[in-house]
gemmi code that builds the backbone of each chain (N, CA, C; Angstrom):
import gemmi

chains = {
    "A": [
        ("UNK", (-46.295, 10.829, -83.329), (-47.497, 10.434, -82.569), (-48.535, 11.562, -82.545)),
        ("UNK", (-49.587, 11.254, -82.189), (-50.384, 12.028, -82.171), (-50.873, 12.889, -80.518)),
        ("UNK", (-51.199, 14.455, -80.505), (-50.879, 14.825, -79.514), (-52.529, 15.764, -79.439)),
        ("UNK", (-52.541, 15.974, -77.740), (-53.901, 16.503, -77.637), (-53.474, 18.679, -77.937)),
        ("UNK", (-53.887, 19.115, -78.490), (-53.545, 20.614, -78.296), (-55.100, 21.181, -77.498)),
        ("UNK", (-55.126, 22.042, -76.726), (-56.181, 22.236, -76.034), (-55.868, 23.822, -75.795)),
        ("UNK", (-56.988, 24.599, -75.236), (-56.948, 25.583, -74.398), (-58.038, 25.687, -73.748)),
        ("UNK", (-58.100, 26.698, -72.624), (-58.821, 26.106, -71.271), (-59.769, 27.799, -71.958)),
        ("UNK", (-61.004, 27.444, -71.530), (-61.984, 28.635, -72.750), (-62.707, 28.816, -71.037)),
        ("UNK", (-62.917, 29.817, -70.632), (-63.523, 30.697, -69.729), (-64.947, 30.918, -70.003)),
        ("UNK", (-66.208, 31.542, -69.110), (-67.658, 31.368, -69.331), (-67.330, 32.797, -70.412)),
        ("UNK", (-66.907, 33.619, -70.012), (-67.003, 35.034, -70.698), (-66.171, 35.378, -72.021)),
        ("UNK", (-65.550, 33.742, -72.314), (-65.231, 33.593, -73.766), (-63.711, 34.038, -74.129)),
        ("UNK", (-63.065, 34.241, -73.251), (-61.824, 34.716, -72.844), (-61.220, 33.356, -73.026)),
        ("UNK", (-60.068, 33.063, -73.137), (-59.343, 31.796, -73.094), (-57.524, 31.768, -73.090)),
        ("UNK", (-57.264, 30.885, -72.959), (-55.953, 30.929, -72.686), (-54.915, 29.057, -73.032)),
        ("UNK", (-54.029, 29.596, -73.986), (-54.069, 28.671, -74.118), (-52.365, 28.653, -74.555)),
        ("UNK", (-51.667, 27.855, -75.567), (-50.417, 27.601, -75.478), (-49.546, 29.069, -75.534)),
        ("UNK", (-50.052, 29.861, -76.426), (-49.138, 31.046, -77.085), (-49.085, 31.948, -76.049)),
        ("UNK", (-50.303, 32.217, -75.380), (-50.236, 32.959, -73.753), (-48.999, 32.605, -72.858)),
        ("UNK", (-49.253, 31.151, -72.647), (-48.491, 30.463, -71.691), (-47.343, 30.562, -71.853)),
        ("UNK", (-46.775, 30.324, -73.415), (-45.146, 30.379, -73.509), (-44.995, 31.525, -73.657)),
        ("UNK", (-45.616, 32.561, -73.676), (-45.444, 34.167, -73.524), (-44.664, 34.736, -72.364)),
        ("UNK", (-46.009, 34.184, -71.549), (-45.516, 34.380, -69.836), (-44.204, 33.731, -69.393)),
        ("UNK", (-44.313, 32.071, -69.690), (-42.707, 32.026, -69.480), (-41.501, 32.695, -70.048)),
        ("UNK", (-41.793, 33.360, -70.931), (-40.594, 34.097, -71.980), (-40.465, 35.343, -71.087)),
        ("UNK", (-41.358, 35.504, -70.660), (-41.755, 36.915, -69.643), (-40.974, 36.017, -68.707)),
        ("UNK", (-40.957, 35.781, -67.610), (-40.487, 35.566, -66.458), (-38.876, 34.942, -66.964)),
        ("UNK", (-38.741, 34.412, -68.064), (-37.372, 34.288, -68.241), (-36.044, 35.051, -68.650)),
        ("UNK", (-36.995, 36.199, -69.170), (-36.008, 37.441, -70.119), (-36.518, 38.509, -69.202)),
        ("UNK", (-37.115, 38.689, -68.327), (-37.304, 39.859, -67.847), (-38.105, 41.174, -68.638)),
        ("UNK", (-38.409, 41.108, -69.898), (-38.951, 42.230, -70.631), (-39.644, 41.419, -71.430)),
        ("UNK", (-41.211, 42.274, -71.672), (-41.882, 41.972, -72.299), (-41.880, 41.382, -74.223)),
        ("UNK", (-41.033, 42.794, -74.461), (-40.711, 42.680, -75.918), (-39.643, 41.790, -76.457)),
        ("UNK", (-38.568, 41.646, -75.195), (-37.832, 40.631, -75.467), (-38.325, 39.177, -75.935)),
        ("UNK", (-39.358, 39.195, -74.558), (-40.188, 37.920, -75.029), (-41.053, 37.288, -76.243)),
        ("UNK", (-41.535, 38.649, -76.558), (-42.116, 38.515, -77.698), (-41.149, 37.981, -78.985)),
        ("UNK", (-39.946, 38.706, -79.161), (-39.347, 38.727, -80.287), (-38.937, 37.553, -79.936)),
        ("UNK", (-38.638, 36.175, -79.099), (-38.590, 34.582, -78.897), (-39.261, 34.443, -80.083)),
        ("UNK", (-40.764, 34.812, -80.659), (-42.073, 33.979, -81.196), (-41.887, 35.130, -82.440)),
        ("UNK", (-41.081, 36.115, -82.369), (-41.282, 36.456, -84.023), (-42.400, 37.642, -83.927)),
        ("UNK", (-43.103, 38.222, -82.625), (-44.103, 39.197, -82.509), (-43.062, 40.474, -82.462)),
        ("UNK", (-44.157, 41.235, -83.481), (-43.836, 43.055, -82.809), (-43.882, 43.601, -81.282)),
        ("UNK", (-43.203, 44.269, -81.205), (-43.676, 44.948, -79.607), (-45.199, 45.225, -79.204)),
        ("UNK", (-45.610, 45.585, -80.320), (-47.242, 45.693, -80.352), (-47.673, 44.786, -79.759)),
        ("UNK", (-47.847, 43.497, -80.816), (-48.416, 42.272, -80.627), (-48.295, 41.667, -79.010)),
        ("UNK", (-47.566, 41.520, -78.878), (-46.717, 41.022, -77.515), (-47.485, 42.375, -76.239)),
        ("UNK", (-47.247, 43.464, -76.133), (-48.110, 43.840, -75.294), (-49.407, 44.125, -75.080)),
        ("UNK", (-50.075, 43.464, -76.686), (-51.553, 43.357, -76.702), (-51.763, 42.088, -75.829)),
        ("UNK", (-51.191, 41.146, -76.453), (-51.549, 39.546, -75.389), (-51.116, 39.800, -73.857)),
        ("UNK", (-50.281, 40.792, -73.432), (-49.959, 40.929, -71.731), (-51.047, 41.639, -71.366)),
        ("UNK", (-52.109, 42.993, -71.991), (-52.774, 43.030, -71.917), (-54.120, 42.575, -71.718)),
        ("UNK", (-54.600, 41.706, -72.742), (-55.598, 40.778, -72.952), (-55.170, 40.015, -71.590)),
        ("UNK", (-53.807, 39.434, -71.441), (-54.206, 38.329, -70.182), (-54.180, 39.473, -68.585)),
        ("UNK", (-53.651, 40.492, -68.889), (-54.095, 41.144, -67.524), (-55.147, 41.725, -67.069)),
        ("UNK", (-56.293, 41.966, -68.328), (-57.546, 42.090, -68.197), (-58.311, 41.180, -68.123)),
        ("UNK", (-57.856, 40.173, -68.175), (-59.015, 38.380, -68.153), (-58.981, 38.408, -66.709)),
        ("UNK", (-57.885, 38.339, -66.142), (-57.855, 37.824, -64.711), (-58.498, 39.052, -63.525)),
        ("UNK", (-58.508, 39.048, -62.579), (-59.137, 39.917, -61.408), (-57.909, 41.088, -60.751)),
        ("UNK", (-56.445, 40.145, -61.077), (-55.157, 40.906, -60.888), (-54.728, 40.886, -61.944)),
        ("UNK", (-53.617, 41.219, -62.492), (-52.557, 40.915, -63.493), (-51.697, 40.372, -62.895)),
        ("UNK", (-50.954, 39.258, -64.302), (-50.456, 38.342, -64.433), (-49.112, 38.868, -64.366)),
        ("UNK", (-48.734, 39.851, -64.913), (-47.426, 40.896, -65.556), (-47.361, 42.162, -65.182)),
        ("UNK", (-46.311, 41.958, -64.048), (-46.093, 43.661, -63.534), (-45.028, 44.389, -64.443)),
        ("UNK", (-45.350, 45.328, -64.967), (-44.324, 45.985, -65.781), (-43.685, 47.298, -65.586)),
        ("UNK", (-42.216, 47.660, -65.742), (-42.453, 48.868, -65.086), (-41.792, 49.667, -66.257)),
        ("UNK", (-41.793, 51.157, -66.131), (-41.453, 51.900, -67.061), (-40.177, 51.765, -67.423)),
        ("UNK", (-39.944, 52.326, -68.945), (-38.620, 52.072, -69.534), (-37.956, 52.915, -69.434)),
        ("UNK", (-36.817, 53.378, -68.567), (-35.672, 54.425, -68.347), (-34.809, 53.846, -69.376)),
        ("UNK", (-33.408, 54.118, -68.912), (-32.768, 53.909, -69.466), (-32.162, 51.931, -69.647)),
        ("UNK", (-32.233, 51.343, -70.731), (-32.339, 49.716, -70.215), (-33.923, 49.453, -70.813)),
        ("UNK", (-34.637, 50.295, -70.892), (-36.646, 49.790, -71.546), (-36.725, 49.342, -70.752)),
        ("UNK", (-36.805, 49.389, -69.333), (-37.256, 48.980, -68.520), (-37.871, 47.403, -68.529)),
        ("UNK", (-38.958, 46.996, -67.434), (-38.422, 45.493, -67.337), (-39.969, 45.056, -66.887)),
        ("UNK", (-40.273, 43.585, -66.963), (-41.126, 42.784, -66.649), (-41.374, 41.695, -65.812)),
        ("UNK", (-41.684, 41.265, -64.930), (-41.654, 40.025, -64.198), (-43.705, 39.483, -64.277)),
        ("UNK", (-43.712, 38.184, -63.917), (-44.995, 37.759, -63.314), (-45.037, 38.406, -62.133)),
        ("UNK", (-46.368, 38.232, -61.963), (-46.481, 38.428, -60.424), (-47.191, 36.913, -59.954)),
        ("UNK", (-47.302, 37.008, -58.664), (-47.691, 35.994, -58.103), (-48.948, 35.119, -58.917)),
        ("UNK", (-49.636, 35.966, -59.141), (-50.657, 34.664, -59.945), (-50.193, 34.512, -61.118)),
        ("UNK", (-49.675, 35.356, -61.964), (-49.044, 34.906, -62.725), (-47.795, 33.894, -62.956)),
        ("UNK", (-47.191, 33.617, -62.112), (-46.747, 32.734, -61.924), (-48.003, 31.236, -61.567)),
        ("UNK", (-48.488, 31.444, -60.516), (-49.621, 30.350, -60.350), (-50.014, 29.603, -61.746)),
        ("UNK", (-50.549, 30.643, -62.274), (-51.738, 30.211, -63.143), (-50.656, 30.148, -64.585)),
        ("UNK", (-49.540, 29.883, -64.841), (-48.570, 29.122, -65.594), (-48.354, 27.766, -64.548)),
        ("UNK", (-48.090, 27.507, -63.882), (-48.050, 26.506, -63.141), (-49.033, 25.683, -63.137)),
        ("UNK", (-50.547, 26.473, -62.810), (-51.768, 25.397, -63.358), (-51.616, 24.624, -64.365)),
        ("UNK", (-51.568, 25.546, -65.564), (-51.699, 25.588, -66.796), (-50.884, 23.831, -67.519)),
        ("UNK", (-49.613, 24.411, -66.847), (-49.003, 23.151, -67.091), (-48.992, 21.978, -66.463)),
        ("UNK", (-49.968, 21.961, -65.307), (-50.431, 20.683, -64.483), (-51.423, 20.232, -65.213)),
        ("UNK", (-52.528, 20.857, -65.732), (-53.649, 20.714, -66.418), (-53.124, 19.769, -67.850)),
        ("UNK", (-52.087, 20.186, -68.628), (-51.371, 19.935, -69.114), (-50.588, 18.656, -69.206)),
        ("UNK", (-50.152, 18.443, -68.640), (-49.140, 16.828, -68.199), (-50.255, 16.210, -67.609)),
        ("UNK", (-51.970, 16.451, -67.108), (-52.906, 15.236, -66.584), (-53.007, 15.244, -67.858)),
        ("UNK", (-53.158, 16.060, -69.316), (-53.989, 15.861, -70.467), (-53.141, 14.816, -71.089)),
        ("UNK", (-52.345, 15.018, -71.205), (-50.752, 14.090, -71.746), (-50.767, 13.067, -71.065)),
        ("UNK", (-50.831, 12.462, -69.833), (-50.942, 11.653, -69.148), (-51.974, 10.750, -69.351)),
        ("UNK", (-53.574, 11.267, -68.828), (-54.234, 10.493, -69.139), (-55.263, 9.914, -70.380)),
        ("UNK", (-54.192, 10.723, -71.817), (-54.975, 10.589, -73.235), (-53.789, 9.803, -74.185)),
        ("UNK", (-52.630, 9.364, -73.414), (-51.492, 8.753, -74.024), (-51.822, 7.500, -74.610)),
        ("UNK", (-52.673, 6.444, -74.124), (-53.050, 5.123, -74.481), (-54.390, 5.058, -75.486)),
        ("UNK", (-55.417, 5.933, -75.393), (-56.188, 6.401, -76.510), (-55.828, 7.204, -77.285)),
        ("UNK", (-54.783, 7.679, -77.259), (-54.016, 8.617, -78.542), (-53.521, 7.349, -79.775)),
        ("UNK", (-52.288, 6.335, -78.581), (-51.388, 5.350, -79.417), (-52.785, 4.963, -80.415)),
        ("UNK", (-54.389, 4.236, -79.496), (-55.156, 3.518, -80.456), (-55.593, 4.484, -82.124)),
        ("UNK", (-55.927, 6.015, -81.414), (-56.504, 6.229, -82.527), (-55.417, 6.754, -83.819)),
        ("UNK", (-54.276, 6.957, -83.063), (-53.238, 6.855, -84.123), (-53.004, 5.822, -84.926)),
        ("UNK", (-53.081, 4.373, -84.413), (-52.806, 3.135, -85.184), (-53.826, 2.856, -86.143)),
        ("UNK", (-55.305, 3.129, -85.676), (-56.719, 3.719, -86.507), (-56.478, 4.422, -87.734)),
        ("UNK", (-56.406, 5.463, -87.348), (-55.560, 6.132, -88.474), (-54.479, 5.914, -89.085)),
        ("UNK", (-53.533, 5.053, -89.448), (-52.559, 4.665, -90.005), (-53.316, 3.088, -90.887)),
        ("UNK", (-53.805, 2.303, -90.462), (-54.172, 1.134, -90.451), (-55.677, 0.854, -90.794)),
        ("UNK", (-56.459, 2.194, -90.195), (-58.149, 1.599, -90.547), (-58.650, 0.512, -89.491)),
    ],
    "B": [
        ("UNK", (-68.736, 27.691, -65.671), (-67.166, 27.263, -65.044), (-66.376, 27.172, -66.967)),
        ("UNK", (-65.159, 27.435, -66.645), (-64.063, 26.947, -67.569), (-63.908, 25.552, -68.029)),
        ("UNK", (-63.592, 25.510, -69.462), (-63.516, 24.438, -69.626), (-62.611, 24.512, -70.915)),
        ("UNK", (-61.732, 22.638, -70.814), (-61.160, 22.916, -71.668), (-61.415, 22.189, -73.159)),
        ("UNK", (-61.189, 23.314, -74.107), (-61.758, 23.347, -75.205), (-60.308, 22.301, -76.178)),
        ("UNK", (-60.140, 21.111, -77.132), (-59.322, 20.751, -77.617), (-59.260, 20.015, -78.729)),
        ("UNK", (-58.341, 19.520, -79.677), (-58.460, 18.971, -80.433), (-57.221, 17.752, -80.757)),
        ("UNK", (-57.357, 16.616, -81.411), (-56.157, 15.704, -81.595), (-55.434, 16.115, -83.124)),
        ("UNK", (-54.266, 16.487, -82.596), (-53.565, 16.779, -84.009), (-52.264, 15.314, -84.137)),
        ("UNK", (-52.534, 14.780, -85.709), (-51.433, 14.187, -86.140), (-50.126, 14.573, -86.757)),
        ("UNK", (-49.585, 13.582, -86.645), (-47.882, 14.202, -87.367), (-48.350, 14.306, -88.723)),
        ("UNK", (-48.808, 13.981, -89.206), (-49.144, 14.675, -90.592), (-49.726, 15.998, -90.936)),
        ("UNK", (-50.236, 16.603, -89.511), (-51.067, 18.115, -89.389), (-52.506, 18.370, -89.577)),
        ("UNK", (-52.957, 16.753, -89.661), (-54.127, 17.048, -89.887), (-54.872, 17.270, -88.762)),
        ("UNK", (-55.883, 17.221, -88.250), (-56.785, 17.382, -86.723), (-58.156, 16.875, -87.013)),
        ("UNK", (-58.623, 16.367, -85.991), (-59.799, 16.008, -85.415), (-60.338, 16.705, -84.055)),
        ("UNK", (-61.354, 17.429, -84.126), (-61.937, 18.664, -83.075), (-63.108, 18.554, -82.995)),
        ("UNK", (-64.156, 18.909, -82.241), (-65.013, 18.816, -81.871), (-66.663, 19.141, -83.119)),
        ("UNK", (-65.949, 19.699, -83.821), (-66.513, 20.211, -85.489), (-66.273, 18.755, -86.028)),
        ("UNK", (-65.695, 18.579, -86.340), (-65.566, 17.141, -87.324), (-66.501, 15.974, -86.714)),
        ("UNK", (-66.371, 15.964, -85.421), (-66.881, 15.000, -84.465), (-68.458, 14.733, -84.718)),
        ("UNK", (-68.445, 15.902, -84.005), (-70.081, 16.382, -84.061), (-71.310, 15.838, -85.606)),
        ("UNK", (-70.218, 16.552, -86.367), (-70.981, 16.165, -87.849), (-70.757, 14.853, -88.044)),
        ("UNK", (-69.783, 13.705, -87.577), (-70.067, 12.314, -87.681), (-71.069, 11.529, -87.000)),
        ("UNK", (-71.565, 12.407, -85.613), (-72.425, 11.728, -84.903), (-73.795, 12.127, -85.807)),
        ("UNK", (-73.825, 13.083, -86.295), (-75.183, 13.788, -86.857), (-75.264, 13.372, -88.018)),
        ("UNK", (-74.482, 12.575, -89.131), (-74.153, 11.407, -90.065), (-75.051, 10.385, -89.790)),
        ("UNK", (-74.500, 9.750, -88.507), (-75.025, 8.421, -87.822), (-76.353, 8.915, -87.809)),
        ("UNK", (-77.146, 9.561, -87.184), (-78.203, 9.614, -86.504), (-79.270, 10.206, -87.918)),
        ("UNK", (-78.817, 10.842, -88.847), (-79.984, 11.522, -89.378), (-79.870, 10.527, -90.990)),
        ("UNK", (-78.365, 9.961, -91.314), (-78.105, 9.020, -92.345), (-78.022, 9.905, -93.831)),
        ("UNK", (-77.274, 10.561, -93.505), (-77.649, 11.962, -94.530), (-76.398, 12.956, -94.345)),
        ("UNK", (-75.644, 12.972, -95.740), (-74.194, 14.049, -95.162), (-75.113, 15.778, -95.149)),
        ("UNK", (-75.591, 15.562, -96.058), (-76.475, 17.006, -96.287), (-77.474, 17.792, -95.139)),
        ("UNK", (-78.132, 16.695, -94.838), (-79.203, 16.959, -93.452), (-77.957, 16.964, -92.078)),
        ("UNK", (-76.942, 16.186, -92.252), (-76.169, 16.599, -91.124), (-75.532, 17.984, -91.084)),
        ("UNK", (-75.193, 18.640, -92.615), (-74.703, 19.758, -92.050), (-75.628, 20.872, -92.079)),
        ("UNK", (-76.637, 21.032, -92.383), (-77.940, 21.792, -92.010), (-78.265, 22.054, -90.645)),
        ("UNK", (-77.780, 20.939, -89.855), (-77.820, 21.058, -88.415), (-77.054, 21.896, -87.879)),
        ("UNK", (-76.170, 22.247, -88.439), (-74.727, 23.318, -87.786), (-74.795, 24.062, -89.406)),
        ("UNK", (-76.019, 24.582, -89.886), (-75.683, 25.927, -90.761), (-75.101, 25.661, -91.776)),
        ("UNK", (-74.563, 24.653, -92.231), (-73.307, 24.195, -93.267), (-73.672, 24.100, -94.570)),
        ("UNK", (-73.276, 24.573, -96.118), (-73.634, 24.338, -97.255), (-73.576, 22.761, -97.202)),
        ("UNK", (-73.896, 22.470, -98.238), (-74.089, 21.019, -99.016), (-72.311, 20.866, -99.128)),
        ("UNK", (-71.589, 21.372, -99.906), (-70.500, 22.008, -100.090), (-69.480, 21.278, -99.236)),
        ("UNK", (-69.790, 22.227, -98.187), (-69.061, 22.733, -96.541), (-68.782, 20.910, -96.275)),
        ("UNK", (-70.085, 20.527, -95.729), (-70.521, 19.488, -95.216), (-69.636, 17.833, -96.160)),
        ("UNK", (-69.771, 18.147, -97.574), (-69.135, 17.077, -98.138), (-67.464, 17.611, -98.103)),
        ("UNK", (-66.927, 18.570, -98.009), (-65.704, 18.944, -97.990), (-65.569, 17.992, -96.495)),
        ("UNK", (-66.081, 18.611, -95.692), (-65.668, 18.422, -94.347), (-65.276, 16.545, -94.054)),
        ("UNK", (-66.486, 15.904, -94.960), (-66.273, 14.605, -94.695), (-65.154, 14.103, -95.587)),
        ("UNK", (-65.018, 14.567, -96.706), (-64.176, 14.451, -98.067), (-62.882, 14.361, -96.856)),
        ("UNK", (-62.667, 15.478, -96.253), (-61.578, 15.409, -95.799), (-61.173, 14.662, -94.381)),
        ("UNK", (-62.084, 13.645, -93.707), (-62.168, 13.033, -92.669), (-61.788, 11.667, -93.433)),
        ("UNK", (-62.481, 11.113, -94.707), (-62.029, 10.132, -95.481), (-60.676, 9.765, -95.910)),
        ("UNK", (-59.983, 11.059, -95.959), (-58.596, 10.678, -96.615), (-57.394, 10.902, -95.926)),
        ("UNK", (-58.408, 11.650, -94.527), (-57.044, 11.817, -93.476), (-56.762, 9.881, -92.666)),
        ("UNK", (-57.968, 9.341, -92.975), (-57.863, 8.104, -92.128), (-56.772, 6.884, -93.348)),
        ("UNK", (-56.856, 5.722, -92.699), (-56.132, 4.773, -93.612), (-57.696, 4.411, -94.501)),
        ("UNK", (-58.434, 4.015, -94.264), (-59.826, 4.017, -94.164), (-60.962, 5.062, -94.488)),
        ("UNK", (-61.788, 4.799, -95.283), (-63.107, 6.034, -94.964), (-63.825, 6.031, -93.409)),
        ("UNK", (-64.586, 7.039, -92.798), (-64.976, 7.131, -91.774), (-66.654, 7.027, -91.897)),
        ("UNK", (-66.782, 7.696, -93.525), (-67.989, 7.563, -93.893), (-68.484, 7.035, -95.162)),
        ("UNK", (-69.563, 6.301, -95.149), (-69.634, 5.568, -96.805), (-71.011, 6.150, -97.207)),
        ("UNK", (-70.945, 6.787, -98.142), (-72.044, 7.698, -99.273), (-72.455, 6.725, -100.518)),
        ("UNK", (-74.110, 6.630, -100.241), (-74.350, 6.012, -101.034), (-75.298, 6.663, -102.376)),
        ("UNK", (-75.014, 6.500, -103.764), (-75.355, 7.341, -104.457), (-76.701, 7.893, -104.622)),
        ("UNK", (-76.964, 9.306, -104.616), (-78.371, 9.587, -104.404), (-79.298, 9.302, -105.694)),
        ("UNK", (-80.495, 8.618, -105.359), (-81.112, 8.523, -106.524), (-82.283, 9.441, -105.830)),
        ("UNK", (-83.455, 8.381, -106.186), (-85.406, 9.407, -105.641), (-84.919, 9.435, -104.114)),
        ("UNK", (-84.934, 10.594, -103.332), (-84.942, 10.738, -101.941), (-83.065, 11.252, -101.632)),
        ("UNK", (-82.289, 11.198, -102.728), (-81.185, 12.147, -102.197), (-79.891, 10.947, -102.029)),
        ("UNK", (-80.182, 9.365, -101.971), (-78.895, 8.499, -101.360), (-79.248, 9.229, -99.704)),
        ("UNK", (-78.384, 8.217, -98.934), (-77.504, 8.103, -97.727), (-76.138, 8.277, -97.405)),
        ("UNK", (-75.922, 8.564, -96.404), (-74.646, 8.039, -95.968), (-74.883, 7.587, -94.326)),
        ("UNK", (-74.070, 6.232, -94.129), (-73.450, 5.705, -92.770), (-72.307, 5.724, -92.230)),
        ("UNK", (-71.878, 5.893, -91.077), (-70.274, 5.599, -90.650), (-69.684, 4.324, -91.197)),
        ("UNK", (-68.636, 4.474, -91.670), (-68.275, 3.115, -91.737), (-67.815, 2.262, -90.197)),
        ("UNK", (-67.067, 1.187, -89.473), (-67.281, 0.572, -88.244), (-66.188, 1.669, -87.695)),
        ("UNK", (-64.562, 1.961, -89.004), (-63.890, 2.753, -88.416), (-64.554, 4.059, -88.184)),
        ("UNK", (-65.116, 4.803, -88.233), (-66.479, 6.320, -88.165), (-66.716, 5.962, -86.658)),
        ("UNK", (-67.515, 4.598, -87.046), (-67.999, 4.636, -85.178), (-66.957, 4.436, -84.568)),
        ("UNK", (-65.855, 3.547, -84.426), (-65.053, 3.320, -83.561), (-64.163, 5.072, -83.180)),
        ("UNK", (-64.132, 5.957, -84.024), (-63.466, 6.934, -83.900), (-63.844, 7.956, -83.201)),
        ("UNK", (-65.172, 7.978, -83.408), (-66.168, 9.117, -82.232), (-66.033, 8.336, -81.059)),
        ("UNK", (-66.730, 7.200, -81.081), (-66.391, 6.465, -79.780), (-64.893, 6.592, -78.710)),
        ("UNK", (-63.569, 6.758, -79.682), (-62.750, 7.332, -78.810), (-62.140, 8.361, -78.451)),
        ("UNK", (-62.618, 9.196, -79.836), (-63.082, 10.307, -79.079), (-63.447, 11.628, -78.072)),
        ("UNK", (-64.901, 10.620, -78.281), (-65.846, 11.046, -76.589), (-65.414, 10.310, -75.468)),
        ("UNK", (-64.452, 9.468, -75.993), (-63.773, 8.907, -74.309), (-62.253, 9.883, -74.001)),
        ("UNK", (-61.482, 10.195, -75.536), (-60.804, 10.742, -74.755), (-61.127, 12.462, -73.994)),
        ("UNK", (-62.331, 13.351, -74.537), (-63.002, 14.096, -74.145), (-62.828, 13.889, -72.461)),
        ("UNK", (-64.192, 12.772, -72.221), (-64.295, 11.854, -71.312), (-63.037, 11.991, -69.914)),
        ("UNK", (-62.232, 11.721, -70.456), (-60.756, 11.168, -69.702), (-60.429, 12.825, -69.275)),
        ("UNK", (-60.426, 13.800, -70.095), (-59.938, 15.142, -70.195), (-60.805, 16.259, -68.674)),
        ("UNK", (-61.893, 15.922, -69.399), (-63.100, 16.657, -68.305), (-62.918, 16.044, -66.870)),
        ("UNK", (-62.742, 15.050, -66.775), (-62.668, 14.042, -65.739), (-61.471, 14.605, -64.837)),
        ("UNK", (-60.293, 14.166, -65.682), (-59.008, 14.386, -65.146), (-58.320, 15.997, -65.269)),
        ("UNK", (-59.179, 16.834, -65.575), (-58.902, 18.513, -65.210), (-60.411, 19.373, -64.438)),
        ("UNK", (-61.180, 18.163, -64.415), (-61.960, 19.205, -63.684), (-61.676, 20.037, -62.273)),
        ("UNK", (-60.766, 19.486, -61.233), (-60.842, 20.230, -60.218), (-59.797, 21.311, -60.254)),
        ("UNK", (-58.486, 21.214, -61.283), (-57.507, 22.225, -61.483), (-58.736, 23.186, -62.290)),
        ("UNK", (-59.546, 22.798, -62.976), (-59.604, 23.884, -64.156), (-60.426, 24.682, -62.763)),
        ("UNK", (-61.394, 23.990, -61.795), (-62.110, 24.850, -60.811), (-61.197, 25.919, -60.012)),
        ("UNK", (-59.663, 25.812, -59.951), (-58.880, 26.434, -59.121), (-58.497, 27.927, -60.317)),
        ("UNK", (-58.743, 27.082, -61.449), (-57.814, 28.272, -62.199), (-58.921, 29.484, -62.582)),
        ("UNK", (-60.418, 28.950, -62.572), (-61.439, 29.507, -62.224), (-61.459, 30.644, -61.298)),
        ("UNK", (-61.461, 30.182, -59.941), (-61.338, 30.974, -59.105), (-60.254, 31.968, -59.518)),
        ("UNK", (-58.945, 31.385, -59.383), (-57.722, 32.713, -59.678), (-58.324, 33.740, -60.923)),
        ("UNK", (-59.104, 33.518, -61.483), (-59.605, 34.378, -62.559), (-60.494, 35.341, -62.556)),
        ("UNK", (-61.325, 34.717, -61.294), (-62.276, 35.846, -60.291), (-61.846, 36.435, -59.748)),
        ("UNK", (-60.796, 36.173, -58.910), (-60.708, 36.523, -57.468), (-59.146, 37.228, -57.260)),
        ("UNK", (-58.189, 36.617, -58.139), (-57.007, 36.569, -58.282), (-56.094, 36.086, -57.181)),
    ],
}
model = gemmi.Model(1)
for chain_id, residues in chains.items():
    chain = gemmi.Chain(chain_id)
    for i, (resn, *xyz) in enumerate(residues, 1):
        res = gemmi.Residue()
        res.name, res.seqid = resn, gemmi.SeqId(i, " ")
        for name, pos in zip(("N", "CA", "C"), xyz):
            atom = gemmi.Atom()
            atom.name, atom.element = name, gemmi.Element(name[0])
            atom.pos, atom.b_iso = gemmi.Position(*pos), 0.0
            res.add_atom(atom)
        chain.add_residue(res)
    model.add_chain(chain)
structure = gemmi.Structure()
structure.add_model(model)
structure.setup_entities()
């Protein structure tokens, strides 16, 4: 079937969208940043450039991180970060929700003409 | 304010986004694949690729080119062309509608945190 992919684009051109999102949950599920990353196949680099990028978009950060002793130390959301994954995926299931019956048409459109 | 930016992808991988869209409405209105992509900067090229490839993703063409003689030919949507922008800008429509007051919350958390 056919599916809506979206991301939610900010005035200052900043945006946020699936790869962020399942970032952060990988973050709040593994506890470490790089762990999370290596889920999606990113370098350690990569992965703390995007925790970056999203902790400079917002007014707080999303990702409290703390130094690596012994263990590389560790990662959690913080409160809006948690939130604003939670938006994300409300925003999300209305898009899925209310584009399901004009999806089926323009899929059958496309199959059929 | 934020907004969300998206596109319809099929199981085949192809997509329909707000680029493809655009240049079908500007098809309709100016009757011209060439003068439509002049409007958005586009080679001659660009512009017939772009439709080339809206034609063969459908069961159907979206657009029918008629051969240029004195004055260049035309092109019109075909009924499937219109029917496809038409849903579209509804499912757009449905999207803006049904995320505007989350996307206003996720707004704020982005200011304010």
């Amino acid at each position: 079937m056919a599916r809506v992919s979206f991301r939610i684009v900010f005035e200052d051109r900043t945006a946020l969208g699936p790869g962020k999102i399942e970032l952060l949950e990988r973050i709040a599920e593994l506890g470490s940043i790089s762990a999370a990353g290596r889920v999606f196949g990113m370098s350690y680099r990569r992965a703390w450039t995007l925790v970056d990028e999203l902790n400079t978009m917002f007014a707080v950060p999303l990702v409290h991180a703390t130094p690596g002793g012994t263990g590389g130390g560790g990662a959690r959301l913080t409160a809006l970060g948690e939130r604003i994954v939670r938006e994300y995926r409300e925003v999300e299931a209305t898009i899925h929700a209310g584009t399901a019956d004009a999806l089926a048409r323009i899929d059958a459109d496309k199959r059929t003409g």
